[in-house]
PAMAR-708722 format. One record per residue (C-alpha): x, y, z; residue number from 1. Coordinates in steps of 0.001 Angstrom, whole numbers, plus 500000, padded with zeros to 6 digits. Layout:
<node <X, Y, Z>, NUM>
...
END
This chain:
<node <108999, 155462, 103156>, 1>
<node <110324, 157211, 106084>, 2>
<node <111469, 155419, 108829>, 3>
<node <109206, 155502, 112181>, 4>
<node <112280, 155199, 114307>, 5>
<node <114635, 157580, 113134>, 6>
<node <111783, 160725, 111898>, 7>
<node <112472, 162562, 114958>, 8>
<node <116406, 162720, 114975>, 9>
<node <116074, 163325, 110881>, 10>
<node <114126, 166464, 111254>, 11>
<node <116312, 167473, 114707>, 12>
<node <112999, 167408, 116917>, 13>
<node <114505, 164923, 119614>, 14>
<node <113685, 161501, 119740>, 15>
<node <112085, 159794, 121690>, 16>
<node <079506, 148572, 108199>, 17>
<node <078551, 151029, 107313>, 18>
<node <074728, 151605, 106448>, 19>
<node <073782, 148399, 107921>, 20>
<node <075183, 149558, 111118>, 21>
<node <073109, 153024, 111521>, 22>
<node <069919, 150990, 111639>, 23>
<node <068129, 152727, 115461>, 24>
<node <071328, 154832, 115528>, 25>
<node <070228, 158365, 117066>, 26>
<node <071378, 161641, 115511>, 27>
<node <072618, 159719, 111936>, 28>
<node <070357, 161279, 108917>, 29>
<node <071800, 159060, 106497>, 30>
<node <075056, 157569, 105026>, 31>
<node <076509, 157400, 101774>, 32>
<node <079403, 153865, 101246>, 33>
<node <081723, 154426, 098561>, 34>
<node <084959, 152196, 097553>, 35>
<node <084190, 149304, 100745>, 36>
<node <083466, 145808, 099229>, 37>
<node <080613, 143891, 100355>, 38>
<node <081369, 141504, 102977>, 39>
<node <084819, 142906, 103737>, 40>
<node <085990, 143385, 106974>, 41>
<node <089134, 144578, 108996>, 42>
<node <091748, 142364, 110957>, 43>
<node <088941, 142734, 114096>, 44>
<node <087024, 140487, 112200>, 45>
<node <083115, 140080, 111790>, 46>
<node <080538, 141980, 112158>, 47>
<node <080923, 145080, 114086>, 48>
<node <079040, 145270, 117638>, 49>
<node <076248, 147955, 118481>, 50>
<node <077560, 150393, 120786>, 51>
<node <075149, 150920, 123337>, 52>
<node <073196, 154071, 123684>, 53>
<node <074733, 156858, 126354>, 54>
<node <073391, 160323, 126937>, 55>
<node <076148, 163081, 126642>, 56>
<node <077230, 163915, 130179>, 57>
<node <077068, 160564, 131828>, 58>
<node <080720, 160327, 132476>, 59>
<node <082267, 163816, 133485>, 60>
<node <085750, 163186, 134306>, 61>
<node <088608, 160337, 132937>, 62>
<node <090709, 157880, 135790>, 63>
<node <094019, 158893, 136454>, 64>
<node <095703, 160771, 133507>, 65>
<node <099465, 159243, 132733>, 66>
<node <102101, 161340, 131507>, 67>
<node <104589, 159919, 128749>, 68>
<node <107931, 161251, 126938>, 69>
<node <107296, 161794, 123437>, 70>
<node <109607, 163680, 120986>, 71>
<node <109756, 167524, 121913>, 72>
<node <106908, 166720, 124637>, 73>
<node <105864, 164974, 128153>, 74>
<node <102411, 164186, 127062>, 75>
<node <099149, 163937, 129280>, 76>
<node <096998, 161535, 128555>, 77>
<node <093906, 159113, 129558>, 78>
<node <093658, 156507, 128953>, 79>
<node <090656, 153738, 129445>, 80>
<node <090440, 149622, 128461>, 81>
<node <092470, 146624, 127858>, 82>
<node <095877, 147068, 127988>, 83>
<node <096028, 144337, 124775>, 84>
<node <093080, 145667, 123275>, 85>
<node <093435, 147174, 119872>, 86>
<node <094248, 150818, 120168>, 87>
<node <092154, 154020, 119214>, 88>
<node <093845, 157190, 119552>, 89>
<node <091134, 160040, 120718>, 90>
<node <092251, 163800, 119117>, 91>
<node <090406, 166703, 120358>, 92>
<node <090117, 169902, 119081>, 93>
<node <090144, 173990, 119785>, 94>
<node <088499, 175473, 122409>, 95>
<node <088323, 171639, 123757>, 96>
<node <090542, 169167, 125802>, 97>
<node <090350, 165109, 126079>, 98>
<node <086782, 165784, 128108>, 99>
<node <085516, 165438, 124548>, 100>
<node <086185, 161891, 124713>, 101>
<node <084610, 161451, 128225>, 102>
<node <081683, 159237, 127138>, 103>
<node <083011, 158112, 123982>, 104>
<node <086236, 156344, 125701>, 105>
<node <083776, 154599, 128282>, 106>
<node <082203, 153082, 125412>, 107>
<node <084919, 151949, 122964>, 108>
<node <086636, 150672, 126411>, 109>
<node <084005, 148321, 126738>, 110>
<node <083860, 147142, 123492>, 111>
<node <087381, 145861, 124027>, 112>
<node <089438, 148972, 122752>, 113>
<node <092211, 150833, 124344>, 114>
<node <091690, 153831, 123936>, 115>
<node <094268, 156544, 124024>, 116>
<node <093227, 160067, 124721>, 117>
<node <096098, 162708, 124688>, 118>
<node <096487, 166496, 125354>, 119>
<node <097446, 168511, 122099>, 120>
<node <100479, 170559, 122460>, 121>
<node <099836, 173548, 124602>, 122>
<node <096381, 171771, 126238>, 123>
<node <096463, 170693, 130018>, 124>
<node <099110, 168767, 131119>, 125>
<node <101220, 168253, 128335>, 126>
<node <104290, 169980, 128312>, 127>
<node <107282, 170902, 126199>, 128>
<node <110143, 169378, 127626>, 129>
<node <112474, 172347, 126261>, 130>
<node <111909, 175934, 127006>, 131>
<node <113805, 176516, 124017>, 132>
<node <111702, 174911, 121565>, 133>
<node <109349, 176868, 119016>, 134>
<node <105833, 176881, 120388>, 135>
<node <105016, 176181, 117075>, 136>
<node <101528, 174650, 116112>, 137>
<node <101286, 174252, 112558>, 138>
<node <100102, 171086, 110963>, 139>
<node <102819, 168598, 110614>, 140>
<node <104323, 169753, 113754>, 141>
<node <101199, 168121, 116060>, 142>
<node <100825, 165262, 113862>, 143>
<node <104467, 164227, 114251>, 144>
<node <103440, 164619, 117966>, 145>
<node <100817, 162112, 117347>, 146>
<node <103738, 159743, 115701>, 147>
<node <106043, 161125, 118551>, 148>
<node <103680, 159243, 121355>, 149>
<node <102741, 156076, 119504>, 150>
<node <106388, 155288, 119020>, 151>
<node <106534, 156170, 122902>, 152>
<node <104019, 153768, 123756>, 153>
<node <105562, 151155, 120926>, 154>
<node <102500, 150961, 119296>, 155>
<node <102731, 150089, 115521>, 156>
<node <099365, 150648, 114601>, 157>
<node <095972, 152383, 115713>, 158>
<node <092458, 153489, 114852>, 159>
<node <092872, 157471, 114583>, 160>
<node <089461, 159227, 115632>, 161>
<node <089082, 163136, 115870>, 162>
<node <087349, 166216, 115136>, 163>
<node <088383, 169859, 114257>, 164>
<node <092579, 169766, 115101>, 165>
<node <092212, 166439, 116042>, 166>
<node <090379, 165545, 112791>, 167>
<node <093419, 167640, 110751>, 168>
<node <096281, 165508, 112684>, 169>
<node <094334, 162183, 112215>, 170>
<node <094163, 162468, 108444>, 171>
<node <097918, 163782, 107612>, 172>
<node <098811, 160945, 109618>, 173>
<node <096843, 158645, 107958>, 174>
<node <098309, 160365, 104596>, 175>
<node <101573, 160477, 105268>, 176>
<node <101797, 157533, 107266>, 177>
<node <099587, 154740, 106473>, 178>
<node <101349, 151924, 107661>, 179>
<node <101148, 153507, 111357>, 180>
<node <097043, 153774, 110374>, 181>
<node <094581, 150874, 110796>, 182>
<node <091291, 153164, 110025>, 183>
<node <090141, 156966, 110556>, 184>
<node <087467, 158363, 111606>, 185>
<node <087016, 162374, 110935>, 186>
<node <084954, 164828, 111449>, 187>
<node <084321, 167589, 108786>, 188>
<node <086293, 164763, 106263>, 189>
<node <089605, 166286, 104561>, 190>
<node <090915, 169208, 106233>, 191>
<node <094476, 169280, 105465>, 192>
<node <095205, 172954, 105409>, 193>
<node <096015, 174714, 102042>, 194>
<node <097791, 177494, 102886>, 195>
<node <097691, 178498, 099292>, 196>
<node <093919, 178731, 098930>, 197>
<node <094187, 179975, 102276>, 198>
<node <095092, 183463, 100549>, 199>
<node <091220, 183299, 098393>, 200>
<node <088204, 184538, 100016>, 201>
<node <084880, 182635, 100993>, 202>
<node <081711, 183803, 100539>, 203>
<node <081094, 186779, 103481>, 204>
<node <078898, 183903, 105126>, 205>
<node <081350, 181411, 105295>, 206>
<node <083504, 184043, 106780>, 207>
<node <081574, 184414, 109531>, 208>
<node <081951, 182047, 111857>, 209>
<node <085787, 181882, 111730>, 210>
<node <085545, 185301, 113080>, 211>
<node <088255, 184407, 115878>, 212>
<node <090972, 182928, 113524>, 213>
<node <091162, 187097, 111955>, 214>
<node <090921, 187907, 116023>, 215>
<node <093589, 186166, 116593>, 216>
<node <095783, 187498, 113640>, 217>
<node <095710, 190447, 115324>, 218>
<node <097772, 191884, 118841>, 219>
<node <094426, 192465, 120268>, 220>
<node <093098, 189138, 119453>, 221>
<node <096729, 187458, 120847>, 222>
<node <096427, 189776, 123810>, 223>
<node <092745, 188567, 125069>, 224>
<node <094084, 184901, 124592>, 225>
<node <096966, 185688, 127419>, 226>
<node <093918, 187196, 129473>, 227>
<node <092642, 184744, 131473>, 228>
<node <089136, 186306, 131765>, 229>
<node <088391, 187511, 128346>, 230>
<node <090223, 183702, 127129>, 231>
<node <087364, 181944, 129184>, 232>
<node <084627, 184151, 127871>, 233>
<node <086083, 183967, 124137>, 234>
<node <086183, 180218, 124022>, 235>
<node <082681, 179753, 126045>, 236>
<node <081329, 182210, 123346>, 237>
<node <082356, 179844, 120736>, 238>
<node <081454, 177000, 121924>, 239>
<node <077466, 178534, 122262>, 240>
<node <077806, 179349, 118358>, 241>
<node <079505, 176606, 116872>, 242>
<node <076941, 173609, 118960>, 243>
<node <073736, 175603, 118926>, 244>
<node <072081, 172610, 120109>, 245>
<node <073953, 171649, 123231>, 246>
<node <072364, 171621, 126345>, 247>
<node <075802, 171855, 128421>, 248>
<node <076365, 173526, 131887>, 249>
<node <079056, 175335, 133440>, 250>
<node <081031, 172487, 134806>, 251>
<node <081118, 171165, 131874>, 252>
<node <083113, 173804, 129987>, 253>
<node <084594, 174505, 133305>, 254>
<node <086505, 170788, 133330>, 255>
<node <087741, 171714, 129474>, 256>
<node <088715, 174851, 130029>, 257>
<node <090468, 174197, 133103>, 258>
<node <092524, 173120, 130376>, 259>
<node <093370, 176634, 128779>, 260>
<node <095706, 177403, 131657>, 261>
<node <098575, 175170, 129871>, 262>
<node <101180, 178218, 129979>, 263>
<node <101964, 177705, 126149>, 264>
<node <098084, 177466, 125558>, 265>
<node <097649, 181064, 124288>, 266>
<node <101175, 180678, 121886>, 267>
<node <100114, 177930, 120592>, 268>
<node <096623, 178481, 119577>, 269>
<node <097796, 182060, 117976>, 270>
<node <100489, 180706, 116296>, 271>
<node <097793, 177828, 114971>, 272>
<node <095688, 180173, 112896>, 273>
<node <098471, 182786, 112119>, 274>
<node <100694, 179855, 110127>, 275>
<node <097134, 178969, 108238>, 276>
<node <097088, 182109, 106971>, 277>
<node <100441, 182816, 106096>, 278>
<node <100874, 185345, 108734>, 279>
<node <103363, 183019, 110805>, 280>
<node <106316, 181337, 109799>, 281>
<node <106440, 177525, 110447>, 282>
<node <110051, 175771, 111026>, 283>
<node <112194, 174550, 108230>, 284>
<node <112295, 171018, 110097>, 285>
<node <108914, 170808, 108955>, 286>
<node <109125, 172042, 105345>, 287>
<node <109591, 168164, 103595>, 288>
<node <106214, 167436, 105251>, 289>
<node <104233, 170642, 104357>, 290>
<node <105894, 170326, 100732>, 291>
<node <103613, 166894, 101140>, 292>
<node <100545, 168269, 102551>, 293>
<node <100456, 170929, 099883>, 294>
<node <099907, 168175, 097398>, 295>
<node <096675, 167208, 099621>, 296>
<node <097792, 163628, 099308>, 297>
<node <094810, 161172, 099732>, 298>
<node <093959, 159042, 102550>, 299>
<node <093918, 155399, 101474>, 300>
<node <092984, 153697, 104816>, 301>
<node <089971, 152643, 105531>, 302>
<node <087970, 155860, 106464>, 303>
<node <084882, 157214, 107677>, 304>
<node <083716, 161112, 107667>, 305>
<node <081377, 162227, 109725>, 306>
<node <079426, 165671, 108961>, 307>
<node <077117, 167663, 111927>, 308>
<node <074329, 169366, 110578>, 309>
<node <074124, 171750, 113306>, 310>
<node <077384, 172767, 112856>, 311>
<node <078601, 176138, 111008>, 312>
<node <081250, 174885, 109811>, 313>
<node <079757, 171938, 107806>, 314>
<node <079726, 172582, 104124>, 315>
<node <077812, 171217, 101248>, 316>
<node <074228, 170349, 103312>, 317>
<node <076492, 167786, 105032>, 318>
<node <077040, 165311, 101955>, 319>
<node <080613, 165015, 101513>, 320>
<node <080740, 165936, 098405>, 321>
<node <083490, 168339, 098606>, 322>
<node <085881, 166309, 100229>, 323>
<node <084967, 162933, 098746>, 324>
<node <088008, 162094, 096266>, 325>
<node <090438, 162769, 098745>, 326>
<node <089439, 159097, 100611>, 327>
<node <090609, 156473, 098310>, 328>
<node <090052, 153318, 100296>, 329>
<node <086911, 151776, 102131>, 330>
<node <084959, 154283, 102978>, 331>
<node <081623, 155640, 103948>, 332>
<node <080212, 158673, 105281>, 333>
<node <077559, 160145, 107631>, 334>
<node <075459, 163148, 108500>, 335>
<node <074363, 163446, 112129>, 336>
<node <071162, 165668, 112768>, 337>
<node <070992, 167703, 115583>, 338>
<node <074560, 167815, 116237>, 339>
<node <077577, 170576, 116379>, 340>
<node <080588, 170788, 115914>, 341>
<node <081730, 168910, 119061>, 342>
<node <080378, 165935, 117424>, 343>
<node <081708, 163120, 120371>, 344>
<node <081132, 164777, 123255>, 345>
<node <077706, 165824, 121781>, 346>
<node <076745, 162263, 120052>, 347>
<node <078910, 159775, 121741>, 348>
<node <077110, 157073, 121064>, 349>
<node <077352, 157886, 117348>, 350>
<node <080710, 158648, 117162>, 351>
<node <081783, 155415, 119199>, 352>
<node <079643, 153350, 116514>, 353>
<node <081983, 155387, 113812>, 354>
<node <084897, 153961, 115498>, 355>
<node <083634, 150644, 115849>, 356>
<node <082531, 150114, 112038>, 357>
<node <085312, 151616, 110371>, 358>
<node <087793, 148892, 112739>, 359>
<node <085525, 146087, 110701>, 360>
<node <085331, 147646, 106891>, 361>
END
């Protein structure tokens, strides 16, 4: 098991319930338990509370943001509750920033959480704290960043909650370092990357809507993310096709996007989808780690996958099915109607209620 104290020098990178619950739940279709023993619950304890409902958009901005040292980075972050409350750490994903988070943090924050929201690598005020290090974004790289600011904040152990990259760096954590997991929640379930199946095709209409990842493999594609102008019109555009069903206005992506003008932003997010498909080298600090990924080790914490019907990404009418043998210990799993693929600033209610009943499996 590797040690949580000394990961950082050893790679050279610094130091530093579930269907009970739905019942008057809006957006949830249905859910599907598997592998979570009746009656059993987490250290919380008891039954888990109903969150509240809360319409998207009723909180539009976060307190203070705090800044912290953390490995290679100083990392921005909000962060909302008790400061003894058990922790949930918030992950965002691409084109988005922590303003996902805005209503669900409100609402875990209450229930007694603290709740941890932090900047990815290259997103609004984090920072690297070396202009010599590799603006490298490949998998293991922002989920050691993840391990990099718990051990910051000397937390042992935390809820790990996100969607899209922040779904990704939530479950290799929770893979490759259990101990430092209490529960998951993820969107879209198991999406460690494969870089070897990678290589294979989808069908042309799964293709589609990844249409910017091949942008983005090209110079063109790298060159309109360094362009401020065609980088806001390029991530607004998919944020209309990937959450069909959002009603949101333009200070609403304006607050996220403001966001985007991280200086590594554009590096980062090319390098991101390049190293996916092979087209970009990762660094060798990392290899041990992807050598583990490759194996698409299971998650055996308690978990719960979330699936948006809405979404184009979701596969398999939203069941789970494809991703299902991966989770190994209490789990369930849940199809939200209506919904994109920016599932908690979209349903925050739902996705706080995710949170909450995965703490108590």
């Amino acid at each position: 098991m590797l040690d949580r104290r000394t990961f950082h020098k050893t790679i050279g990178l610094g130091t530093g319930a579930a269907a009970a619950s739905l019942a008057g739940l809006p957006g949830v279709a249905r859910a599907a338990t598997g592998g979570t023993p009746a009656g059993r619950s987490g250290q919380t304890g008891g039954r888990a509370p109903a969150i509240p409902d809360l319409a998207p958009g009723t909180h539009t901005s976060f307190p203070r943001l705090k800044r912290i040292r953390a490995g290679v980075l100083d990392i921005g972050y909000a962060e909302l509750g008790p400061a003894h409350g058990p922790v949930v750490v918030c992950l965002h994903g691409w084109p988005y920033d922590i303003h996902s988070y805005v209503d669900v943090a409100p609402l875990l924050a209450d229930a007694g959480y603290r709740v941890l929201v932090p900047y990815l690598r290259g997103h609004g005020t984090t920072r690297f704290r070396s202009a010599r290090t590799v603006r490298n974004a490949q998998q293991a790289a922002v989920a050691l960043d993840i391990l990099a600011f718990l051990d910051a904040l000397r937390i042992d152990r935390a809820v790990l909650a996100g969607f899209d990259w922040g779904s990704r760096t939530a479950a290799i954590v929770a893979a490759l370092w259990p101990e430092r997991v209490k529960a998951l929640v993820a969107v879209s379930g198991y999406l460690v990357t494969d870089r070897a199946r990678q290589g294979e095709p989808l069908p042309p209409a799964a293709e589609r809507p990844w249409w910017y990842q091949y942008y983005f493999a090209t110079e063109r594609g790298a060159k309109a993310m360094e362009n401020k102008e065609y980088r806001q019109r390029l991530t607004r555009l998919v944020w209309d096709e990937v959450s069909p069903t959002w009603d949101f206005d333009d200070a609403t992506f304006a607050r996220t996007s403001a966001a985007f003008e991280n200086p590594d932003y554009a590096a980062i997010v090319v390098h991101n989808y390049r190293w996916r498909l092979g087209l970009a080298e990762g660094e060798r600090g990392y290899d041990r780690y992807e050598d583990r990924l490759a194996t698409g080790p299971a998650v055996t914490v308690p978990a719960l996958t979330l699936d948006a019907d809405r979404d184009p990404f979701t596969a398999n009418n939203g069941d789970g099915s494809g991703y299902r043998d991966k989770f190994t210990g209490p789990y369930a799993h849940r199809l939200l109607t209506g919904i994109g693929h920016n599932v908690p600033q979209e349903a925050p209610t739902a996705f706080a209620q995710a949170v909450v009943d995965v703490d108590h499996f």
